[in-house]
CHARMM internal coordinates of N, CA and C (Angstrom, degrees):
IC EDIT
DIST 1 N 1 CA 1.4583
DIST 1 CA 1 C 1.5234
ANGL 1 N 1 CA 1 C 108.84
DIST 1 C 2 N 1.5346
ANGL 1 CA 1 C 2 N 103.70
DIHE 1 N 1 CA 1 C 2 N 135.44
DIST 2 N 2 CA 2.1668
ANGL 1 C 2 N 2 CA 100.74
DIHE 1 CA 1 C 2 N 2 CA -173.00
DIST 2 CA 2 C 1.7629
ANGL 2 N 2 CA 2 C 86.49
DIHE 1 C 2 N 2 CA 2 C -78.38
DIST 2 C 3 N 0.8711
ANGL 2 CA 2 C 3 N 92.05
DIHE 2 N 2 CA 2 C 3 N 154.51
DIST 3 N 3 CA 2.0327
ANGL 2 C 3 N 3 CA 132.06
DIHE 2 CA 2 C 3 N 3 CA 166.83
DIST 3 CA 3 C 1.5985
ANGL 3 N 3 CA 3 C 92.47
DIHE 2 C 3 N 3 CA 3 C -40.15
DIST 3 C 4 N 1.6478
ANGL 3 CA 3 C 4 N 120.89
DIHE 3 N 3 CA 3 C 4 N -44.47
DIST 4 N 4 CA 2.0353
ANGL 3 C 4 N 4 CA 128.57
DIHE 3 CA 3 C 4 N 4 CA -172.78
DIST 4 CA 4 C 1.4417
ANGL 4 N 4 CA 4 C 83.93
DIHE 3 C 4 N 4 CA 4 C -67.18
DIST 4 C 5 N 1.3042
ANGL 4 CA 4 C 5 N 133.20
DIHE 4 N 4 CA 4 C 5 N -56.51
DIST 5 N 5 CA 1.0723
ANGL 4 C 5 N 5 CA 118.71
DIHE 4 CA 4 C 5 N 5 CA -165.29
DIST 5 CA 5 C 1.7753
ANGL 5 N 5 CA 5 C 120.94
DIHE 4 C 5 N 5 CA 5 C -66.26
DIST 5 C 6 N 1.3128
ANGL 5 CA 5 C 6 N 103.38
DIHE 5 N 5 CA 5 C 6 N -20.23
DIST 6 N 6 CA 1.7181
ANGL 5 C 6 N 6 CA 98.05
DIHE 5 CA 5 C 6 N 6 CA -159.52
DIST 6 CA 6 C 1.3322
ANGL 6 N 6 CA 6 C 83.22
DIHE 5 C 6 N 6 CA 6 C -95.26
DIST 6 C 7 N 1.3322
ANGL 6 CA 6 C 7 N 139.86
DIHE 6 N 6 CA 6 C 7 N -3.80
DIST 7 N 7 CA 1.3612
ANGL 6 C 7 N 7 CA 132.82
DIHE 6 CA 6 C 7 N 7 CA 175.49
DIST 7 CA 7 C 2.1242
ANGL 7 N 7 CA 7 C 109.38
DIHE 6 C 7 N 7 CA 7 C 70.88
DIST 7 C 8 N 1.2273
ANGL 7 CA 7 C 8 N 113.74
DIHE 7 N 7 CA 7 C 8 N -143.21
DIST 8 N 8 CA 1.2002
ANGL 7 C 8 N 8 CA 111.07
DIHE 7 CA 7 C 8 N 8 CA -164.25
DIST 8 CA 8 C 1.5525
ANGL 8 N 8 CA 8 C 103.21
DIHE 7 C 8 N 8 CA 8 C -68.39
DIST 8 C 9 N 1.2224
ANGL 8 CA 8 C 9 N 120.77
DIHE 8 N 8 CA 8 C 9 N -35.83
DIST 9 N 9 CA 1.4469
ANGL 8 C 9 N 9 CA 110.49
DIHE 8 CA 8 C 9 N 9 CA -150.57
DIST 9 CA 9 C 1.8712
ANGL 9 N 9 CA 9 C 99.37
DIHE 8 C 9 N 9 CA 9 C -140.76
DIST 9 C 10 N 0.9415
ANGL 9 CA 9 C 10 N 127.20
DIHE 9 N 9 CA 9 C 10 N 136.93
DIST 10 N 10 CA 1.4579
ANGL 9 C 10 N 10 CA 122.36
DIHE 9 CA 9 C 10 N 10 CA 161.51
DIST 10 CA 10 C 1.6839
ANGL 10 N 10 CA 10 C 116.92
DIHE 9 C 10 N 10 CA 10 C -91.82
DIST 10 C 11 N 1.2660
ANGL 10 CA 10 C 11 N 102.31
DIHE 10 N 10 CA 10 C 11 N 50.05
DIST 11 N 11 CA 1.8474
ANGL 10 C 11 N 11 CA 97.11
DIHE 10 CA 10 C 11 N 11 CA 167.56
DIST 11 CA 11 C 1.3740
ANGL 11 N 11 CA 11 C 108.53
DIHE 10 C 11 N 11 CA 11 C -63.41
DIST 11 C 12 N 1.0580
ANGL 11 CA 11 C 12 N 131.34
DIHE 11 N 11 CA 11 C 12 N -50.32
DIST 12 N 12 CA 1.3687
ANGL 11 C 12 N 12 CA 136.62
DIHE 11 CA 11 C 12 N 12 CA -161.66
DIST 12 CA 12 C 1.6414
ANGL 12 N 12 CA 12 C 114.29
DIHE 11 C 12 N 12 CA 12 C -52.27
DIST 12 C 13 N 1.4435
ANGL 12 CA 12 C 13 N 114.26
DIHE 12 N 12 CA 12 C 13 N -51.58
DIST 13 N 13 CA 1.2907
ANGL 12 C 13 N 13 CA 150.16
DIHE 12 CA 12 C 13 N 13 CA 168.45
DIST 13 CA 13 C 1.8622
ANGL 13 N 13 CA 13 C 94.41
DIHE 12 C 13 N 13 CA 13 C -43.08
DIST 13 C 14 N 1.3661
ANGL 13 CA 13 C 14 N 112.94
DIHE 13 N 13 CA 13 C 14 N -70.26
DIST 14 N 14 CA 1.2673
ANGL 13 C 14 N 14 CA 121.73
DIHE 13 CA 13 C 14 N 14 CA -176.11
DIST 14 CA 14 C 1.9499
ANGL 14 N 14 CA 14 C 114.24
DIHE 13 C 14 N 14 CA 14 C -72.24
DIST 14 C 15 N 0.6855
ANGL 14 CA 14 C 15 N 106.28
DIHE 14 N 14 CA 14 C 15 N -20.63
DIST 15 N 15 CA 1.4528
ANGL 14 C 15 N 15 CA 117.44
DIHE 14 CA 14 C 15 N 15 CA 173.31
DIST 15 CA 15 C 2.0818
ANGL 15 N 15 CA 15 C 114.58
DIHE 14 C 15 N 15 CA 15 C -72.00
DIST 15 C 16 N 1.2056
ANGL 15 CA 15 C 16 N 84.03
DIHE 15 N 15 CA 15 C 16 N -37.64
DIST 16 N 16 CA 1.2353
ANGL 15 C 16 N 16 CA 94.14
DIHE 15 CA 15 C 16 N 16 CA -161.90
DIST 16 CA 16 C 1.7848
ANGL 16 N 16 CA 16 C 94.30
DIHE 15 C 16 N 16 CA 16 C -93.11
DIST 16 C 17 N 0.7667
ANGL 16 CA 16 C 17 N 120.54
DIHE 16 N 16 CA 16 C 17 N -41.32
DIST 17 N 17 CA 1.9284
ANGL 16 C 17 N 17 CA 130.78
DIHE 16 CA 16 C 17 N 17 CA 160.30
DIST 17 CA 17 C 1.4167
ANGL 17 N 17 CA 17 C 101.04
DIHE 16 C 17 N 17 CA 17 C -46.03
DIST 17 C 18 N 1.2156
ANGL 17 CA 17 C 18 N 143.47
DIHE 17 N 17 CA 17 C 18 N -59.25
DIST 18 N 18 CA 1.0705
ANGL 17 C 18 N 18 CA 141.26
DIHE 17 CA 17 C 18 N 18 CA 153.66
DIST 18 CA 18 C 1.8688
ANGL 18 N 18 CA 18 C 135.39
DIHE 17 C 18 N 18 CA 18 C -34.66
DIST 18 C 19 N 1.2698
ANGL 18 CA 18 C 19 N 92.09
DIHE 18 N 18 CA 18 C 19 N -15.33
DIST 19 N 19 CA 1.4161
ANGL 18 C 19 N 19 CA 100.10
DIHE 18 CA 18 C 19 N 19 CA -162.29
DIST 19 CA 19 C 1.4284
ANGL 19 N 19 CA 19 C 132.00
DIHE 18 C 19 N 19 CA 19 C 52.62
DIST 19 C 20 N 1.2262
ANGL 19 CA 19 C 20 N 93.81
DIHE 19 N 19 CA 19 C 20 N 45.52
DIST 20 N 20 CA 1.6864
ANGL 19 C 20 N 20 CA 99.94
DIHE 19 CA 19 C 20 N 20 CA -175.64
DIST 20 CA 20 C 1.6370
ANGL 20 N 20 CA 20 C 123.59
DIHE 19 C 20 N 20 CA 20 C -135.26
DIST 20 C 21 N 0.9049
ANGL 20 CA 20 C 21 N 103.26
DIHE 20 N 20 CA 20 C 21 N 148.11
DIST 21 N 21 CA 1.2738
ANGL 20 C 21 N 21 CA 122.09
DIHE 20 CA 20 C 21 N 21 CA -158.66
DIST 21 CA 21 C 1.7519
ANGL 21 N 21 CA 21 C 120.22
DIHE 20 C 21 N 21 CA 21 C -66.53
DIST 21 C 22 N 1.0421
ANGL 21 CA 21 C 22 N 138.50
DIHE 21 N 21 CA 21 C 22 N 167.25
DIST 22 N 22 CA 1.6097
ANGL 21 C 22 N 22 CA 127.15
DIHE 21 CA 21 C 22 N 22 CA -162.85
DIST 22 CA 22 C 1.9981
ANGL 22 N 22 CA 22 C 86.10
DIHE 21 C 22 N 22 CA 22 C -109.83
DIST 22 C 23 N 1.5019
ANGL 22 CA 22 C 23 N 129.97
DIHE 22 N 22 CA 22 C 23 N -9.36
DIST 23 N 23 CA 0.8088
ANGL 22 C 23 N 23 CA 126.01
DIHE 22 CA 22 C 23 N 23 CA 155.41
DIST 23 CA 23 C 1.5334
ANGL 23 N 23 CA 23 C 129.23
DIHE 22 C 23 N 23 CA 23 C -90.95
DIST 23 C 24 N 1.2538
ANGL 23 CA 23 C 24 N 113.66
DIHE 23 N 23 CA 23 C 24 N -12.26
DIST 24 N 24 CA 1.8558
ANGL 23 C 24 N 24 CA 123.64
DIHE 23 CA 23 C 24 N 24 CA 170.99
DIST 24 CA 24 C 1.5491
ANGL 24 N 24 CA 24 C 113.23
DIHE 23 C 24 N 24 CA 24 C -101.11
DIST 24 C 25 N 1.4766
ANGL 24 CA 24 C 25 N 114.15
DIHE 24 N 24 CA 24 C 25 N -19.13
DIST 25 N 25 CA 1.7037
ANGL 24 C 25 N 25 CA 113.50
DIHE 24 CA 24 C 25 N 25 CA 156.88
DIST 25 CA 25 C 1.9511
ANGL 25 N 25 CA 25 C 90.63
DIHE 24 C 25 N 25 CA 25 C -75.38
DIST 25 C 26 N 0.9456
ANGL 25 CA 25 C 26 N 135.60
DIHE 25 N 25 CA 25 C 26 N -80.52
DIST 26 N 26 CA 1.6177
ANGL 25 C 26 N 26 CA 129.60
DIHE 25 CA 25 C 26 N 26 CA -160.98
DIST 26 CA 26 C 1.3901
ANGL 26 N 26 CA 26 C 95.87
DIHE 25 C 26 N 26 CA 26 C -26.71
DIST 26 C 27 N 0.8743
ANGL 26 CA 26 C 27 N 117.40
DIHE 26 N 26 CA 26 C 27 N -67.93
DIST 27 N 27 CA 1.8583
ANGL 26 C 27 N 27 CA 142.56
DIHE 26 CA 26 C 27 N 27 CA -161.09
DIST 27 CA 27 C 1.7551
ANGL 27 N 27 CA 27 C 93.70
DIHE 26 C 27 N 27 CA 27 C -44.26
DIST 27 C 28 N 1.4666
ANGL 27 CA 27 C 28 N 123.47
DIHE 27 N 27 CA 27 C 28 N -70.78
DIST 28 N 28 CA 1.2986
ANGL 27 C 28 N 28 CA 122.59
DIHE 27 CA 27 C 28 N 28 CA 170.39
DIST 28 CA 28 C 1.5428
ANGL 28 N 28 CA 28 C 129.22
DIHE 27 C 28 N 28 CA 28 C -80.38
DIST 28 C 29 N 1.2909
ANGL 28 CA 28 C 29 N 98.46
DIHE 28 N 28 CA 28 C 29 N 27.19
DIST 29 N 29 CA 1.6104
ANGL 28 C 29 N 29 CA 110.05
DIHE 28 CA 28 C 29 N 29 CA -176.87
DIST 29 CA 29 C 1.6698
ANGL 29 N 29 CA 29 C 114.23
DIHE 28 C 29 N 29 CA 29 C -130.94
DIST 29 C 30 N 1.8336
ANGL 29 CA 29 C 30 N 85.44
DIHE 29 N 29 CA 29 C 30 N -18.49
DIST 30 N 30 CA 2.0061
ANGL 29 C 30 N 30 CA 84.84
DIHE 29 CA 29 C 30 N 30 CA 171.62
DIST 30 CA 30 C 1.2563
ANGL 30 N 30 CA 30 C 101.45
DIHE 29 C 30 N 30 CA 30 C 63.66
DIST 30 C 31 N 1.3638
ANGL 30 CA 30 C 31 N 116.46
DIHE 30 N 30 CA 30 C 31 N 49.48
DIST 31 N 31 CA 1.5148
ANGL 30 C 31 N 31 CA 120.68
DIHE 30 CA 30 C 31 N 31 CA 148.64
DIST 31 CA 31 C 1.1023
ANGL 31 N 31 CA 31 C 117.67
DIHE 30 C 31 N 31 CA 31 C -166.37
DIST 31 C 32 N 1.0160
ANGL 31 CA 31 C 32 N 135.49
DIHE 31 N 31 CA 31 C 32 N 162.88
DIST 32 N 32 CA 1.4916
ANGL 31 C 32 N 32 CA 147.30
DIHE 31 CA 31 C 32 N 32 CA -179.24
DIST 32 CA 32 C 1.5502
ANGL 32 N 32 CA 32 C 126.23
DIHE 31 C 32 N 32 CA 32 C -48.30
DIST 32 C 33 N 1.3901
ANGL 32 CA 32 C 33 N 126.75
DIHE 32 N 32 CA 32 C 33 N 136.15
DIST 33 N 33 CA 1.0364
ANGL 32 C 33 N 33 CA 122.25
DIHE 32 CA 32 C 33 N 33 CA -173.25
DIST 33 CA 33 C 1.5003
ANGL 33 N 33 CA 33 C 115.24
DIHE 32 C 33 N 33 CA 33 C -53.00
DIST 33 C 34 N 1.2802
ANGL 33 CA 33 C 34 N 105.58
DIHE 33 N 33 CA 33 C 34 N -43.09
DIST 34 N 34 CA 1.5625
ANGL 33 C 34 N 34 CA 126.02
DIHE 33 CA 33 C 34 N 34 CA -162.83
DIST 34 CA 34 C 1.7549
ANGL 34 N 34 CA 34 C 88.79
DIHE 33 C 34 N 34 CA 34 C -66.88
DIST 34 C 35 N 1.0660
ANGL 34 CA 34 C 35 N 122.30
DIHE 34 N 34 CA 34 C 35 N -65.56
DIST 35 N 35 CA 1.8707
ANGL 34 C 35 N 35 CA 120.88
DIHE 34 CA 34 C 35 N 35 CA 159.07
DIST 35 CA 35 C 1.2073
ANGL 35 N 35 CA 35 C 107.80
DIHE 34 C 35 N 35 CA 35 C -1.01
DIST 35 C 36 N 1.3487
ANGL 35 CA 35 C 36 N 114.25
DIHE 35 N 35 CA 35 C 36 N -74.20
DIST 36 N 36 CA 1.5385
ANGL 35 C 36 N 36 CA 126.57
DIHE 35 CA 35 C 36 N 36 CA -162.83
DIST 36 CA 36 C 1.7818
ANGL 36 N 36 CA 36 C 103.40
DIHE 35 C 36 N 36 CA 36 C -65.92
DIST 36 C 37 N 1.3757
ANGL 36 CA 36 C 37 N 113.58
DIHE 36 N 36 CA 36 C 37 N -62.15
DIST 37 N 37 CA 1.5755
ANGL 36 C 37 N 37 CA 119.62
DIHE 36 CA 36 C 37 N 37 CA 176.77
DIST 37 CA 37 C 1.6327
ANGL 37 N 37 CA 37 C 105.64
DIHE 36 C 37 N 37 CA 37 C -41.20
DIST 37 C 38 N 1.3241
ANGL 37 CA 37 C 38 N 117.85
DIHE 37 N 37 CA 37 C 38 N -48.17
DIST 38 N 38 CA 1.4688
ANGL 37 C 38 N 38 CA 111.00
DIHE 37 CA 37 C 38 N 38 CA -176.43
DIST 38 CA 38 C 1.3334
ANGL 38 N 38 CA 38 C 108.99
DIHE 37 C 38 N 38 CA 38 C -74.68
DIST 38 C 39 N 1.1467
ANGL 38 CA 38 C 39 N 141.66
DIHE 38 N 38 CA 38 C 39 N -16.51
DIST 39 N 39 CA 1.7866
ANGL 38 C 39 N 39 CA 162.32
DIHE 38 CA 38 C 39 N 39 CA -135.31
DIST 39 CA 39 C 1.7330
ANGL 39 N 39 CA 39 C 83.13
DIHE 38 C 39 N 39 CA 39 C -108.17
DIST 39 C 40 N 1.5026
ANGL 39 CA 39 C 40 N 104.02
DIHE 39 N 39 CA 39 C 40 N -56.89
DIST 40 N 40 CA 1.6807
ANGL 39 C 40 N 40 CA 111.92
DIHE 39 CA 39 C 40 N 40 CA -167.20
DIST 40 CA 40 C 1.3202
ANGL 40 N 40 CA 40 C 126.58
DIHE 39 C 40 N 40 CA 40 C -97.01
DIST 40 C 41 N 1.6644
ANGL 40 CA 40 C 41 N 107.84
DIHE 40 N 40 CA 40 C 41 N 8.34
DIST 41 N 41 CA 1.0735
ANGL 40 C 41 N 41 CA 113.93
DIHE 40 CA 40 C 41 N 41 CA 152.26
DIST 41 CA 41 C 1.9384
ANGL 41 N 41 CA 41 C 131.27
DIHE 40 C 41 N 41 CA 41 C -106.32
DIST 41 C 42 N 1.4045
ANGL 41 CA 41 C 42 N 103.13
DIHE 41 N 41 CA 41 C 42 N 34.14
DIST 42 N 42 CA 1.3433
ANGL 41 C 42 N 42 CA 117.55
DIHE 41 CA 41 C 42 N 42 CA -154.09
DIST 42 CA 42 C 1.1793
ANGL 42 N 42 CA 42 C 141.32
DIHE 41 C 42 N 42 CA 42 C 87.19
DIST 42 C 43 N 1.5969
ANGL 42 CA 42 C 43 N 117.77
DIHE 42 N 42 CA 42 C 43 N -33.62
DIST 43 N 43 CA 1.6305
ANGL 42 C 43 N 43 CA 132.03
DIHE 42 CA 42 C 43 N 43 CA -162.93
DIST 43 CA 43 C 1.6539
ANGL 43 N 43 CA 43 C 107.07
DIHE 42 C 43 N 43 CA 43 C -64.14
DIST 43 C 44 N 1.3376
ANGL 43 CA 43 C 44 N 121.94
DIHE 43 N 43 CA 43 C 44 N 153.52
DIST 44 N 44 CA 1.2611
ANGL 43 C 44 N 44 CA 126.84
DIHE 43 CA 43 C 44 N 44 CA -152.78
DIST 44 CA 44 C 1.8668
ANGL 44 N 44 CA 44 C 100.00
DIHE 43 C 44 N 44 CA 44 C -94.03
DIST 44 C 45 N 1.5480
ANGL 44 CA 44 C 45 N 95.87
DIHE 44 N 44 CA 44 C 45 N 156.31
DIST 45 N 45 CA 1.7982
ANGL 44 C 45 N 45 CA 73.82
DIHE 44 CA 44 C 45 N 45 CA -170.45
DIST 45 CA 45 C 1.7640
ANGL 45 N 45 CA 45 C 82.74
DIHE 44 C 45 N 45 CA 45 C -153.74
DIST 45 C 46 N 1.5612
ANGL 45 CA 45 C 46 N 119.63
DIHE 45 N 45 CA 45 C 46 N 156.02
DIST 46 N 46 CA 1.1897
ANGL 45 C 46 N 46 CA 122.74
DIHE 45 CA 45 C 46 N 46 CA -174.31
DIST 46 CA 46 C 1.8245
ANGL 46 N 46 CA 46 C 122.95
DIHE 45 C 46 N 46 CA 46 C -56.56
DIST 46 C 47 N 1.0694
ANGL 46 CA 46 C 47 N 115.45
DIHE 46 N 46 CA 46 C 47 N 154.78
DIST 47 N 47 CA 1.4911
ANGL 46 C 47 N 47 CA 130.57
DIHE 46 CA 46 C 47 N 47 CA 174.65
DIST 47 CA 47 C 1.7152
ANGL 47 N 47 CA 47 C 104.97
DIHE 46 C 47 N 47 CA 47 C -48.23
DIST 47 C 48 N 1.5091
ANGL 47 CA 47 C 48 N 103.74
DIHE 47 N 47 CA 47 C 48 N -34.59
DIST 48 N 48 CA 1.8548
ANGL 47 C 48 N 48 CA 83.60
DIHE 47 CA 47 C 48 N 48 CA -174.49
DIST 48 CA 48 C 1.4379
ANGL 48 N 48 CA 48 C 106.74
DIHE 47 C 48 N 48 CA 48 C -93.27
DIST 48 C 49 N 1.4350
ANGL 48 CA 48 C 49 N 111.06
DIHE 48 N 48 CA 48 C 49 N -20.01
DIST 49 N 49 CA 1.5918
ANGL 48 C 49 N 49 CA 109.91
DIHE 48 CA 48 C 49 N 49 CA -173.20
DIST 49 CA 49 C 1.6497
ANGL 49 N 49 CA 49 C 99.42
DIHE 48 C 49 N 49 CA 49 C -84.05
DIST 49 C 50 N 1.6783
ANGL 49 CA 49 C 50 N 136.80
DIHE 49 N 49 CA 49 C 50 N -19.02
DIST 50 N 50 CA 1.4802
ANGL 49 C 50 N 50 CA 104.54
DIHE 49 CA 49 C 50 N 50 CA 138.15
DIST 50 CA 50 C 0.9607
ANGL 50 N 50 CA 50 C 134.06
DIHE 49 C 50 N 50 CA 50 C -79.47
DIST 50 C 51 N 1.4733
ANGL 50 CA 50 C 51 N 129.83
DIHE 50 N 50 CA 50 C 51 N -5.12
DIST 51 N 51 CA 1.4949
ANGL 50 C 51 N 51 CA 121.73
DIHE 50 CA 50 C 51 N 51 CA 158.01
DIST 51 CA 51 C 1.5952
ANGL 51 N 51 CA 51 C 111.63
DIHE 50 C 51 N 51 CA 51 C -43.01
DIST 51 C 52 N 1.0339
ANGL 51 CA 51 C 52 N 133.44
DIHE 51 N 51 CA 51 C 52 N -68.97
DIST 52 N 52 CA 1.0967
ANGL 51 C 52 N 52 CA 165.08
DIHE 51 CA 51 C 52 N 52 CA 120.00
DIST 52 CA 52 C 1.8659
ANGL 52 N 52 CA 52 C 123.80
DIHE 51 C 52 N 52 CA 52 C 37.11
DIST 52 C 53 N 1.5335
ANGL 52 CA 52 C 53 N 88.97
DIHE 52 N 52 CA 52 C 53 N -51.88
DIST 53 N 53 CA 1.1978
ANGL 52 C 53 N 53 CA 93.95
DIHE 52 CA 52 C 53 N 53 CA -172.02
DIST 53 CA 53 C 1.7760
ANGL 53 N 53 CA 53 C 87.78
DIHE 52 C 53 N 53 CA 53 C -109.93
DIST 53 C 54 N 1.3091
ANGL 53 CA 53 C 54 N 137.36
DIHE 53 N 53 CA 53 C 54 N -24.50
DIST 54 N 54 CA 0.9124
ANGL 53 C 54 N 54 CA 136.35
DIHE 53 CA 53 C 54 N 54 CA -170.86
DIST 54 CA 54 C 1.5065
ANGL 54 N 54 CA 54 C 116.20
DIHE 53 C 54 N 54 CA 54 C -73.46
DIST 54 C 55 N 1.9041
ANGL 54 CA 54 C 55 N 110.97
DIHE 54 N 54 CA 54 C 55 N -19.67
DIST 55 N 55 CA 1.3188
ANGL 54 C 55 N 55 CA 121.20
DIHE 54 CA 54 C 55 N 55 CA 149.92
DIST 55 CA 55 C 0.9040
ANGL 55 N 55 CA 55 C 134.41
DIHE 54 C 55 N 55 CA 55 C -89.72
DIST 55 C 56 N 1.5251
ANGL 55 CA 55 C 56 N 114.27
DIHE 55 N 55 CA 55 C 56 N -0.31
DIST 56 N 56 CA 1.7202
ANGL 55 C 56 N 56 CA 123.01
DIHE 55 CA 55 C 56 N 56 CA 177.18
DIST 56 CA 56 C 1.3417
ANGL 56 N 56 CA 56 C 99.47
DIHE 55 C 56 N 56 CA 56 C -88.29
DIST 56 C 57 N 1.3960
ANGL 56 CA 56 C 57 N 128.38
DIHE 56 N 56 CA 56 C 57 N -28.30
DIST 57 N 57 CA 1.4895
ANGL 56 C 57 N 57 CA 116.59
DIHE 56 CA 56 C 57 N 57 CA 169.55
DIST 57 CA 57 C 1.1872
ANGL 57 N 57 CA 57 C 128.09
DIHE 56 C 57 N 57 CA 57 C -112.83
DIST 57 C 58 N 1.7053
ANGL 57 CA 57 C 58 N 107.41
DIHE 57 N 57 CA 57 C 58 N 53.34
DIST 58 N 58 CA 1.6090
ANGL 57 C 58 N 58 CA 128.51
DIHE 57 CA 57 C 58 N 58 CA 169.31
DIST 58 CA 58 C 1.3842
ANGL 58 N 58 CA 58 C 122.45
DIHE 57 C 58 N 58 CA 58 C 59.42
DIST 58 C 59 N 1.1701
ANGL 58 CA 58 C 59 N 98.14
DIHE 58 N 58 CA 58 C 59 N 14.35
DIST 59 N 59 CA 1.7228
ANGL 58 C 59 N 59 CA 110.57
DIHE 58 CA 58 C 59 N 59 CA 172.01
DIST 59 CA 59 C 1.8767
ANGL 59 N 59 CA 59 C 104.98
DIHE 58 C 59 N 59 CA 59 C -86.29
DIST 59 C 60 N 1.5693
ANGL 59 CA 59 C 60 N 94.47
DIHE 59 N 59 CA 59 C 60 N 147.06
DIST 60 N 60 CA 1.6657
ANGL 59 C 60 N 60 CA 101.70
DIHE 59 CA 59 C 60 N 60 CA 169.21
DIST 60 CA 60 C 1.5400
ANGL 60 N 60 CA 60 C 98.73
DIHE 59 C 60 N 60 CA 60 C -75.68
DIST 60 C 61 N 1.4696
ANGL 60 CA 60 C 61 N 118.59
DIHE 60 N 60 CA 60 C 61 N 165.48
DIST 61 N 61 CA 1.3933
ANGL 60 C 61 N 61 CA 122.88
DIHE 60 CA 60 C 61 N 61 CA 169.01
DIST 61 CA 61 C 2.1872
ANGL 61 N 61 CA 61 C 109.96
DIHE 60 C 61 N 61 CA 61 C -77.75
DIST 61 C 62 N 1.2989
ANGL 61 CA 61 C 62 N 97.13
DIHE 61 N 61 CA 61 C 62 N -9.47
DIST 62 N 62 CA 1.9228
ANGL 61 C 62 N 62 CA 89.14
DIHE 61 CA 61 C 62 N 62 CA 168.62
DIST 62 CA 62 C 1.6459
ANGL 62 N 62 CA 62 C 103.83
DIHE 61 C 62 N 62 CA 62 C -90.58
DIST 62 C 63 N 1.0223
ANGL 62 CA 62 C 63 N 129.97
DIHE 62 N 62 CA 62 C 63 N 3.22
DIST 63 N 63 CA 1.2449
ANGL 62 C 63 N 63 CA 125.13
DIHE 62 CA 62 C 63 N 63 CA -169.00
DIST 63 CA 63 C 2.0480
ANGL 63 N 63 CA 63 C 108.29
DIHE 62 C 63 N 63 CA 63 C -121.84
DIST 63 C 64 N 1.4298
ANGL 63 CA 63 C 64 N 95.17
DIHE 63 N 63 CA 63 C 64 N 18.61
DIST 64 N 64 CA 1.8033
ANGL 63 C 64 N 64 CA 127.04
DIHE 63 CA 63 C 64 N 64 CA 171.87
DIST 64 CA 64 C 1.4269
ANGL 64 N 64 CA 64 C 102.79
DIHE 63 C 64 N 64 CA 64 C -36.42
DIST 64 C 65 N 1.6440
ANGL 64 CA 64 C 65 N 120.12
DIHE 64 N 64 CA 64 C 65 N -47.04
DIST 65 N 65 CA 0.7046
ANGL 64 C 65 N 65 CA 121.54
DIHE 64 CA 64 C 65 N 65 CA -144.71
DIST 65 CA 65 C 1.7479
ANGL 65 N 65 CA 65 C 116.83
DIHE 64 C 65 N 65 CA 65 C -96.17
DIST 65 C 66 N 1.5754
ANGL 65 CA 65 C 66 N 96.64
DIHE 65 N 65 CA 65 C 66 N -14.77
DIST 66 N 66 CA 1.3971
ANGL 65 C 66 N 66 CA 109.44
DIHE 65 CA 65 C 66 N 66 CA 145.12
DIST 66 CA 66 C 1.3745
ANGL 66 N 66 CA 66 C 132.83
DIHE 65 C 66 N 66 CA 66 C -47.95
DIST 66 C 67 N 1.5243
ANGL 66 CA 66 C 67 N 114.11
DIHE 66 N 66 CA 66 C 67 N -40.04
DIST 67 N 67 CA 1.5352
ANGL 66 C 67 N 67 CA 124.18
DIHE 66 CA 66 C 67 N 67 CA -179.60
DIST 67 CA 67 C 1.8655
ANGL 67 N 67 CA 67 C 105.74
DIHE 66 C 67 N 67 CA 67 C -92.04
DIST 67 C 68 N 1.2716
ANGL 67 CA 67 C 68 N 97.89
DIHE 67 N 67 CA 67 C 68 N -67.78
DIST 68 N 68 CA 1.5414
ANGL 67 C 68 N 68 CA 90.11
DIHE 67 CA 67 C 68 N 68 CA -179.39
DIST 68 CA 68 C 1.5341
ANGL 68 N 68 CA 68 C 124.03
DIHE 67 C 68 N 68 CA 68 C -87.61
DIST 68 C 69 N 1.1923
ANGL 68 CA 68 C 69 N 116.56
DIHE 68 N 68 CA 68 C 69 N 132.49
DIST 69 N 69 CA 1.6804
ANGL 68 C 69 N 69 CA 103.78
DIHE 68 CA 68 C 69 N 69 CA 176.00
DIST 69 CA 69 C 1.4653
ANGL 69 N 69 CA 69 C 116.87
DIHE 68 C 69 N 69 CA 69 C -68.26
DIST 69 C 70 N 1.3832
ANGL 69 CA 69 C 70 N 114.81
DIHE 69 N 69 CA 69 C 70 N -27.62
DIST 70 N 70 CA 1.3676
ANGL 69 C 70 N 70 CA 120.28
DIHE 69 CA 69 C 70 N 70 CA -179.97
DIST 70 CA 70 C 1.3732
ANGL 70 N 70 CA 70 C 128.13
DIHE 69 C 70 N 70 CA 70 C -68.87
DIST 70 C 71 N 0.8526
ANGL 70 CA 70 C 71 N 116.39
DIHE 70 N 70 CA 70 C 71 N -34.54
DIST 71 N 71 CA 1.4494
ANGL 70 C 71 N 71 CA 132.52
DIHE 70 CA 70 C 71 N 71 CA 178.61
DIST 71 CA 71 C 1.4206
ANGL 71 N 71 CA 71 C 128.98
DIHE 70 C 71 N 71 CA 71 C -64.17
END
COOR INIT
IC SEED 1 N 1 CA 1 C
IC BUILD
């Protein structure tokens, strides 16, 4: 899949490499599932809630840029 397609961020991509669920990333990310679904369908979401998720899936916060393209 090109980078146009995965839109801002490849959580989804990485979530799913993980074997984990869009309810067990919420669960260790302290936010809502629906968070994550909107998160993984492109939609824009605050600076701490990717902090957030970018430590819920064992990433350091200098390595952001693995998860979000924007950032």
């Amino acid at each position: 899949m090109s980078e146009a397609k995965l839109g801002r961020n490849i959580v989804k991509k990485i979530r799913e490499e993980l074997l984990m669920s869009k309810a067990e990333l919420a669960r260790k990310a302290g936010v809502s599932s629906l968070t994550i679904d909107r998160i993984e369908k492109g939609k824009s979401c605050r600076m701490e809630t990717k902090r957030k998720i970018i430590l819920a899936l064992g990433f350091d916060l200098a390595e952001k840029g693995k998860v979000f393209l924007d950032v």
